[in-house]
Structure formats: structure tokens, C-alpha cells
C-alpha positions as a printed Julia matrix, in Angstrom:
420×3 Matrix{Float64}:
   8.01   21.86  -20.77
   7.13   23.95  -17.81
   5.61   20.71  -16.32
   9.01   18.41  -16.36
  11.16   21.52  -14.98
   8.38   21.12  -12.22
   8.24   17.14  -11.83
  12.34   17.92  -11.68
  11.69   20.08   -9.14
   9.7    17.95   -7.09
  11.53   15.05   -7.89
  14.96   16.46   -6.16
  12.93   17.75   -3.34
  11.01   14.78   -2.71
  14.94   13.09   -2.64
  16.05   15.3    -0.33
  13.23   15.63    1.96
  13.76   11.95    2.93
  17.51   11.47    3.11
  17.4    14.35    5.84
  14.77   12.54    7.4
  15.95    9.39    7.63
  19.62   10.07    7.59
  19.67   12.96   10.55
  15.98   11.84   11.92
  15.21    8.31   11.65
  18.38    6.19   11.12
  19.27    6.19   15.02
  15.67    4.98   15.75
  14.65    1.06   16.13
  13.93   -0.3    12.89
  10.2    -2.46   13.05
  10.6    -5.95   13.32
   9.79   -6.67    9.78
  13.06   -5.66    8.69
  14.59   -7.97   10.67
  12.89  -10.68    9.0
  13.76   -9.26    5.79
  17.15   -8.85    6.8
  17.4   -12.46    8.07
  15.84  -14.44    4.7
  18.32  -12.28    2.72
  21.11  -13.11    4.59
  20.12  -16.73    4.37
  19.55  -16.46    0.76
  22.95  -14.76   -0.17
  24.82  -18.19    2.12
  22.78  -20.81    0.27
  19.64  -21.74    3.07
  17.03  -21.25    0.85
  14.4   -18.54    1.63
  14.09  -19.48    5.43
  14.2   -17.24    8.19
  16.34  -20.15   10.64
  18.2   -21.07    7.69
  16.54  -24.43    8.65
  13.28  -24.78    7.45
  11.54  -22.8     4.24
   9.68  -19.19    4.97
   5.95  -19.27    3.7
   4.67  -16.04    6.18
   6.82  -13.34    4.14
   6.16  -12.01    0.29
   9.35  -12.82   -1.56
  11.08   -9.43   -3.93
  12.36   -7.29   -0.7
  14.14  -10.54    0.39
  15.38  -11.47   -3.11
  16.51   -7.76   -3.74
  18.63   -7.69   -0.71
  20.59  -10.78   -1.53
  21.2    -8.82   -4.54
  22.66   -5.94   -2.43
  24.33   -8.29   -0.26
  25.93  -10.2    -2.63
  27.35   -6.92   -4.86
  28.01   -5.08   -1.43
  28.49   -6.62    2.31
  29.82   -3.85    3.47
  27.45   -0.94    2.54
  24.38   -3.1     1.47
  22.15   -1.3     4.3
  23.07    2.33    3.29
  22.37    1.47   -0.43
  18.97   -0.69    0.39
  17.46    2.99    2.47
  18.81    4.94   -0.63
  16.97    2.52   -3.08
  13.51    3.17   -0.51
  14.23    6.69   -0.77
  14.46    6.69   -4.55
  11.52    4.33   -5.33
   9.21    6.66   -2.82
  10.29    9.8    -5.0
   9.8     8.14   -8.2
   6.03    7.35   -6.84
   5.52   10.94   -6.81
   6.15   11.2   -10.9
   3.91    8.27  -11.23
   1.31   10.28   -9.02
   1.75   12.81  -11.28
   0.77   10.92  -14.71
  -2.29    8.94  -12.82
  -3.68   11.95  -11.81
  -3.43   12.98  -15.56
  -5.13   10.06  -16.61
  -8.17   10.75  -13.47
  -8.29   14.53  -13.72
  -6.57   15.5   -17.02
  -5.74   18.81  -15.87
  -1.88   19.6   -15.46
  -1.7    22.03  -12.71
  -3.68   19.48  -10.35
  -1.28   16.67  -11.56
   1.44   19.09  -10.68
  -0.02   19.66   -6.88
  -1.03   16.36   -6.2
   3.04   15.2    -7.44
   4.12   17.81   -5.09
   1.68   16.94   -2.06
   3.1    13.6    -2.07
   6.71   14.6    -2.27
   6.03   16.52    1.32
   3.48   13.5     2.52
   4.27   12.83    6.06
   3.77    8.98    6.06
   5.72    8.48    3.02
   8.64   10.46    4.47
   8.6     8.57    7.63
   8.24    4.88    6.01
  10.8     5.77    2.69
  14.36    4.93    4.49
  13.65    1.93    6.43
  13.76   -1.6     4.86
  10.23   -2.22    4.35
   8.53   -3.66    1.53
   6.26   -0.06    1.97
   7.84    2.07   -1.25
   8.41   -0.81   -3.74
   4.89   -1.85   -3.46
   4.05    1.55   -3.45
   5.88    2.01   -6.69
   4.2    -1.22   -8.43
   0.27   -0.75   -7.11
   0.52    3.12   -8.49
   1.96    1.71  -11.53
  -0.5    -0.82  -11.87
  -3.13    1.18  -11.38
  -2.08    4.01  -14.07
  -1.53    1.5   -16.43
  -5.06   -0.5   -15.8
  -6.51    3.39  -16.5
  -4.63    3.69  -20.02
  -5.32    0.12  -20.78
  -9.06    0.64  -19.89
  -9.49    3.73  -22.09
  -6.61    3.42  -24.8
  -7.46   -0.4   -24.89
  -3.8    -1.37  -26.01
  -3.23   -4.87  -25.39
   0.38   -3.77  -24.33
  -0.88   -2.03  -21.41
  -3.1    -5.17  -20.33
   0.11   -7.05  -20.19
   1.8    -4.98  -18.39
  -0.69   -3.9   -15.85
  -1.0    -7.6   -14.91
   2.69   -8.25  -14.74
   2.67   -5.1   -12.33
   0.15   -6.44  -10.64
   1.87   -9.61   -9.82
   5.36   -7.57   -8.44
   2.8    -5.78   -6.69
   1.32   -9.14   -4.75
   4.8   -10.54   -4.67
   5.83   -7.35   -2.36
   2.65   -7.58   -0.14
  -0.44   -9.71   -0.81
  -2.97   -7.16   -0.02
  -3.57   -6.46   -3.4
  -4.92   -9.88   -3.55
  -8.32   -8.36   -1.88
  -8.41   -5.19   -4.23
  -8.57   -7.12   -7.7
 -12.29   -7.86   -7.24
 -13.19   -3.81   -6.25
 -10.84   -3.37   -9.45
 -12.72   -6.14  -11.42
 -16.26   -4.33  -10.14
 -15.19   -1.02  -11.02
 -14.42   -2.29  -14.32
 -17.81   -3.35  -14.82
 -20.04   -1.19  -13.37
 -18.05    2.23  -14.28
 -16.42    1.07  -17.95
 -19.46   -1.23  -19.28
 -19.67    2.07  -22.13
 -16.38    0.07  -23.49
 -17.85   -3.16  -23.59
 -20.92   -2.16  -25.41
 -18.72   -0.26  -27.98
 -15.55   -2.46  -28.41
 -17.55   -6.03  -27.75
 -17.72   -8.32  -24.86
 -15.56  -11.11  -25.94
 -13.36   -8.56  -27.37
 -12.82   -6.93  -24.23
 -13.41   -9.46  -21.4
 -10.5   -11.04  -23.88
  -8.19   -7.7   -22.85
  -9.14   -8.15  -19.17
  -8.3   -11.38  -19.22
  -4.72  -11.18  -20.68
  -4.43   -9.37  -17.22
  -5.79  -12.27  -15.51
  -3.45  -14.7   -16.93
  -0.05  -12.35  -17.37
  -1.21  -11.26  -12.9
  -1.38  -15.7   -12.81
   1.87  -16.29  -15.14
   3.94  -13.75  -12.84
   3.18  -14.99   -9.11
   2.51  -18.88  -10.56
   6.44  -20.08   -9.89
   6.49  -18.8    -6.21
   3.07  -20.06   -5.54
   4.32  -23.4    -7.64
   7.64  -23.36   -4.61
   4.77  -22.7    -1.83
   3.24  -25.85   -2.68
   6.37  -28.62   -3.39
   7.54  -27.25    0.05
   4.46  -27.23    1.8
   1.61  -29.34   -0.11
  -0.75  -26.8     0.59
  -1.42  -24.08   -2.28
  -0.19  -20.9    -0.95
  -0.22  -17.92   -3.91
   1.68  -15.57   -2.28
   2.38  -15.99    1.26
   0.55  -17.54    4.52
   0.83  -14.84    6.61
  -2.98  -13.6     6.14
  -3.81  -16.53    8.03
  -2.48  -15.56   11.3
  -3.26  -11.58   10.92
  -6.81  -12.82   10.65
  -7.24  -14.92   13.51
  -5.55  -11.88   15.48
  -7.6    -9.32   13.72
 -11.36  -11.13   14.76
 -10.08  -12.06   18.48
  -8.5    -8.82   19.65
 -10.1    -7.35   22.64
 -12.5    -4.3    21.75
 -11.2    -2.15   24.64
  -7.17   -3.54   24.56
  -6.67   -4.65   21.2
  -5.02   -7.74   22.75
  -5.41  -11.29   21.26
  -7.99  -13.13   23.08
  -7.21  -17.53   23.72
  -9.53  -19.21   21.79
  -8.23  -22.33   23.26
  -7.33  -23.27   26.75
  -4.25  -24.37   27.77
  -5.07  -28.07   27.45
  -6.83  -27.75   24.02
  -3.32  -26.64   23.47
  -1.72  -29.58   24.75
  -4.11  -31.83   23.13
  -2.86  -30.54   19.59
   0.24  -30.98   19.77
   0.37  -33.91   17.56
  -1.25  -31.56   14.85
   0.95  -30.25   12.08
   1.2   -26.54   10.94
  -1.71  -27.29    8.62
  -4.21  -29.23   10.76
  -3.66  -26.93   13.74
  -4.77  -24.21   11.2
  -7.76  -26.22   10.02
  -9.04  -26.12   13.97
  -8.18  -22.65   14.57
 -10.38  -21.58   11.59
 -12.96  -23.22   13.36
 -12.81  -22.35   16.35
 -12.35  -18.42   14.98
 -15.67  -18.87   13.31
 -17.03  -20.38   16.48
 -15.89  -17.17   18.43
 -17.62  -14.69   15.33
 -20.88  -16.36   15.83
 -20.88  -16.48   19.66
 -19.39  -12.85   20.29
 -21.13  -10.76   17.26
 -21.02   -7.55   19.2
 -17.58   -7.07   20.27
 -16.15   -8.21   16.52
 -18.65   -5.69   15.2
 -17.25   -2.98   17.5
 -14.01   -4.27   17.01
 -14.16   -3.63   13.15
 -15.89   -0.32   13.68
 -12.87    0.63   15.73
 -10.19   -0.7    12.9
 -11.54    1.54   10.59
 -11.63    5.1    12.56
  -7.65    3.56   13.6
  -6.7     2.42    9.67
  -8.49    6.83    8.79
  -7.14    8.51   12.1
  -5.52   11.08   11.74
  -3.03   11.06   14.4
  -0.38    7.57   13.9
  -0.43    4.91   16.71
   3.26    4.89   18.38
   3.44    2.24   20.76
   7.21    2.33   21.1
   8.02    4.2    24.22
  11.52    5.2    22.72
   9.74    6.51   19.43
   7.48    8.98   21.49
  10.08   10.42   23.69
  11.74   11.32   20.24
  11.65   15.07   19.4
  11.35   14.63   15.77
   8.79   11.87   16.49
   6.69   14.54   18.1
   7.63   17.01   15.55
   6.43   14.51   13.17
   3.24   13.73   14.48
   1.77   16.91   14.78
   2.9    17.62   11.35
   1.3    14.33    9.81
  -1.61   15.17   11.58
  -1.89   18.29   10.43
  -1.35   17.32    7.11
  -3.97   14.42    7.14
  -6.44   17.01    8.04
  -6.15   19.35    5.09
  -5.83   16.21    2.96
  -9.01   15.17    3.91
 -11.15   18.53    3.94
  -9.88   19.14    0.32
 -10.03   15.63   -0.95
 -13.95   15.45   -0.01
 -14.05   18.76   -1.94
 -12.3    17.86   -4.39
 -14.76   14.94   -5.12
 -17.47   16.59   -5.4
 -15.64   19.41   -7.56
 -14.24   16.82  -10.43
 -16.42   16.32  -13.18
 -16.95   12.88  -14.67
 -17.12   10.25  -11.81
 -15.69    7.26  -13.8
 -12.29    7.35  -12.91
 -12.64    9.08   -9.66
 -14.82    6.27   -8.91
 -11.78    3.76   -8.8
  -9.87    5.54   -6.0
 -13.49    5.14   -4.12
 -13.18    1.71   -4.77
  -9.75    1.05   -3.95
 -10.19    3.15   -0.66
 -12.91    1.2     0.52
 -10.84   -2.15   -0.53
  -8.24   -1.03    2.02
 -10.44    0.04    4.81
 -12.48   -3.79    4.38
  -9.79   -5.4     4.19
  -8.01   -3.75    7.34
 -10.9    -4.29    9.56
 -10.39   -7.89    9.41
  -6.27   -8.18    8.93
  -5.17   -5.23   11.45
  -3.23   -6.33   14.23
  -0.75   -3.21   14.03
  -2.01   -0.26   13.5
   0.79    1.7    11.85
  -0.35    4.43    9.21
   2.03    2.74    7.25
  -0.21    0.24    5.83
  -2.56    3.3     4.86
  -0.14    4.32    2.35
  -0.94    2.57   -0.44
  -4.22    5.11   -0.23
  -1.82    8.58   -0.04
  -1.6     9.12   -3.79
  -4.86    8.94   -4.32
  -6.07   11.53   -1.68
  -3.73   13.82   -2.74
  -5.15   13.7    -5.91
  -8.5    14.44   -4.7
  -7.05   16.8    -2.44
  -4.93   18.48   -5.21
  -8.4    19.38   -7.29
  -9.96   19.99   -4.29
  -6.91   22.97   -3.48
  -6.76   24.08   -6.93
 -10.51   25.08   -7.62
 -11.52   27.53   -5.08
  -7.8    28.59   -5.57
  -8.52   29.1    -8.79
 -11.3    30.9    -8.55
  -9.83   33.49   -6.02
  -6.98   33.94   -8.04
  -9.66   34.57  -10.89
 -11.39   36.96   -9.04
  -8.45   39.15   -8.17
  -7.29   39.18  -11.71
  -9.39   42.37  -12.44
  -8.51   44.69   -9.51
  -5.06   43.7    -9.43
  -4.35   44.32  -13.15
  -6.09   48.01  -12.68
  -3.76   48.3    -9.78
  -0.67   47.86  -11.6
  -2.06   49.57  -14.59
């Protein structure tokens, strides 16, 4: 009981903390160009184009639910569609924090750190920041977390109902943003290195049968956009074929500038243009790979630098406008402030958990992110380093709580003779 007045609690001040942000704070600022493009297939959605971003020809570089869900709004409201889309973000991102709350349950089993970690993320910086603007940040948020609480009760509790649904959430999650796509083999290694006690006691047909009910429900629930990716494009697409680009970008970027270095010259360029979308693609792959094997140093110090960037603990701001801002400044030193005593108690509280199994996961789906980033990284916005935030603050939380705990402990004695 105590626990839901708390989760309440946090709940309402998670809500409030980011409709003061973003309605006193953040609304007068630019919004990132992504919305735009959100903004623009919705619109062209809700007047019967098709998911395009001209209304001309169909939109394969952009994930499809934050577009579908504002032609929703759109359609039910023209008039206040935007206000109700940042209250929706706002909502989802506070919701996150309950489901941070019953993951780190199933990881830790301990209440009180549940309890912390729920509240750390209803005061995390980056989640404030990201929750108003229309991004496809706190829905996917919302699904991966989900996914991943529901892959922990299906792996111990080994309901087939929570197979199901863990791959169903997995799909809304890689219909929102793709990246997931790269952490289902960590989560598929995990599985069998860290829960191979299961499959000696429940079987292995029985339970690679479980796993795969994921599989195919993950297949069944992105399997009608990637069937529209391919009758428009005759290429097999799953999700969207934006990764292509953000790779190219992310191996040619200059070590020192982070600016996109030509791999062709000028007349290359005017050589291809007879190319289609596809075949241009097919050479630029090549040439990429070309580039890899002939520059191995600067890629390598290139990715080296994409990490410490993606784990920094101060957020890139290249807008001029955004750093002039006071709250901008206000915010930064607060986030990195915060990041810091996130990551000095989440390394403690690693080492202070006992039983590594489930801990083991967030490793895993840490160092899925931080891979996958050193390739695709052509931004470097903490934003796409949220997906990672409930986790360390469950580390973090059990971390905080022990030596708390143990302080509190230790003053018991003197303080009840004191009041004796």
C-alpha cells in the first residue's frame, strides 16, 4: 500500500515536472528537425497522400506509429492537435517511470530500490528535456521498458502470455525507432548464456518453442509495414531505410570535425546520375567499405570518440539559440550533475546486487546501445541515450540505497538512546 501512495506520488510529480518544463521552458525553443518530418507525413496522411513527406512520393527513411498517431490527433483535433500530442509525450514519459518501477522489481526484488529508481527517473534530466517535444523518444521509451519487463517475467514465470506479448511490444517498439533491431541478438545472447538453468529444467524444445512465439508474434507485428516497404519499393525494408544513410555518415565523419567526408568526387557524382535510389546505394556501400579498409585509423578513433560522446556527461548543443538559453544552461549543469551521481552509484550498485542474471541484461543492453551508436551517430544528442536511463537508475537506485542503508543502520542505536 505504502508503495502505490508512493508510485502516486511520483507519478504526479514526474507530470508536473515536465509540463513546467516544457510549457514555461522549452515550448518557445526550436523544435529538432525530426518533428518536422513527423509533422509533415501526418499532415499528409490525415489529406489522403499516403505516408510521404512531399505528399508525392512514399516515405521509407521514417518508422511509422508517431506519424500514424498524429493523423489520429489531427483528424479528432486541428486546432489543438500540437498541445494534446506534447501532453500525450509528457504522459507516456511519466508512465515509464511506473514501468521502471516494476522492472526494477523483477531485477532487484527489493521495494525501496524500485521506489528510488521510479523516483530518479521522474527527476531524470534527459527525459525531462526530450518528454514535450514531438519525438518518437517517450513512446519508444514506453514500449522497449515494457518489452523488456515483460521478456524478464516471461523468462522466469515462463507464461506463454508474456512471450506474446513481449514480442508484440517488441514490434511497437521497432515500429517507433528501429534500433531495437540491433539489441534482439544481445537479448537473444543473454538469454542463452545467463537463463540456460531454464532450458536444462523446462526442456529445449519446450523453451526455444516460448522464445520463439516471440520471434514470430516480434515478425507478425512489423510484417504488414515491411510487406508496404516492399510493393512500394521492391526492396525488403523491415522497418525503415534510414540506417542506411546514418551509417555511411557515421564511418566517414571526420575524426577531428565530425563532418561527412566525399567519398566520391564531383564527377563520380555526375556519372551516377542515371542510378536509381537503390543502385546508387549498392555503390555507396562499396565505396564505404573501400574507405574502412583504406583509412582504419581514423574510423577506429572515430568510434572511440562516439562512444565517450553517446556516455558524456555533459549534452552536445550545437544550436547557438539553445545555448544562449538560460534554462538551457540551467539545464545542463543540472543533467550533468545528475549523470555524474548516476554513474558513481550505478557502478556501485553493480557490484552491490547479488545474483548477476538479471543485472546482466542491462549490461547487455548498454553495450547494444553504445555498439550500435559508434557506427549510426551522426547527431550526438543525449537523447538517443535514453533508452539506457531506466536502467542506470536502477543500478544507481541500489547503489544509493545500500550504504544508505547501512548508515541509517548504524545510527539506529545512538539515536534511539537519544530519544530514550
Amino acid at each position: 500500500m505504502k508503495n502505490n501512495r508512493g508510485l502516486l506520488f511520483i507519478l504526479i510529480l514526474s507530470i508536473v515536472l515536465r509540463w513546467i518544463s516544457y510549457n514555461y521552458f522549452l515550448s518557445h525553443l526550436i523544435s529538432p528537425a525530426d518533428s518536422g518530418q513527423y509533422i509533415a507525413i501526418a499532415e499528409n496522411l490525415t489529406n489522403g497522400k499516403g505516408f510521404s513527406l512531399d505528399g508525392n512520393e512514399p516515405t521509407f527513411h521514417r518508422a511509422p506509429f508517431l506519424p500514424y498517431f498524429l493523423s489520429l490527433l489531427l483528424l479528432t483535433s486541428k486546432n489543438n492537435w500540437h498541445l494534446i500530442a506534447s501532453a500525450a509525450n509528457i504522459l507516456i514519459s511519466s508512465i515509464t517511470g511506473v514501468v521502471v518501477y516494476f522492472t526494477s522489481m523483477r531485477i532487484i526484488n527489493d521495494g525501496k530500490i524500485a521506489i528510488i529508481s521510479s523516483l530518479l527517473f521522474a527527476i531524470n534530466p534527459v527525459s525531462i528535456f526530450w518528454s514535450g517535444f514531438i519525438l518518437t523518444e517517450p513512446f519508444f521509451l514506453l514500449f522497449f521498458t515494457l518489452s523488456i519487463l515483460y521478456l524478464l517475467k516471461a523468462a522466469d514465470g515462463q507464461k506463454m502470455r508474456d512471450f506474446v506479448i513481449c514480442g508484440v511490444l517488441i514490434g511497437f517498439s521497432a515500429l517507433t525507432r528501429p534500433v531495437i533491431l540491433g539489441v534482439i541478438p544481445f537479448i537473444a545472447l543473454w538469454v542463452l548464456i545467463f537463463k540456460n538453468r531454464s532450458f536444462a529444467e523446462q526442456g529445449i524444445v519446450p523453451q526455444l518453442m516460448k522464445f520463439t512465439m516471440t520471434g514470430i508474434f516480434f515478425v507478425l507485428t512489423i510484417l504488414p509495414w515491411t510487406i508496404r516497404n516492399y510493393v512500394n519499393s521492391g526492396e525488403i525494408i523491415p522497418i525503415t531505410s534510414e540506417g542506411h544513410g546514418n551509417l555511411i555518415q557515421g564511418l566517414t565523419e571526420d575524426p577531428k570535425t565530425l563532418e561527412q567526408t566525399p567519398i566520391f568526387t564531383p564527377e563520380e557524382i555526375n556519372n551516377m546520375e542515371h542510378l536509381n535510389d537503390w543502385e546508387y546505394r549498392g555503390v555507396e556501400r562499396e565505396r564505404v567499405i573501400q574507405y574502412v579498409l583504406s583509412h582504419p585509423r581514423d574510423v577506429l578513433r572515430l568510434m572511440i570518440k562516439k562512444v565517450f560522446m553517446f556516455w558524456s556527461l555533459i549534452p552536445e548543443v550545437n544550436s547557438t539559440e539553445l545555448r544562449s538559453d538560460f534554462f538551457i544552461k540551467l539545464l545542463m549543469v543540472l543533467w550533468a550533475t545528475y549523470s555524474g551521481v548516476i554513474y558513481i552509484f550505478a557502478i556501485v550498485g553493480f557490484f552491490s546486487v547479488k545474483g548477476r542474471n538479471n543485472i546482466m541484461l542491462i549490461i547487455f543492453i548498454m553495450i547494444s546501445f553504445t555498439i550500435m551508436h559508434m557506427f549510426f551517430l551522426v547527431v550526438p544528442e543525449k537523447r538517443f541515450r535514453l533508452p539506457l536511463e531506466p536502467y542506470l537508475v536502477i543500478l544507481a537506485a541500489a547503489g544509493l540505497y545500500s550504504p544508505l542503508e547501512r548508515k541509517i543502520l548504524k545510527l539506529r542505536g545512538p539515536l534511539s538512546m537519544v530519544l530514550k
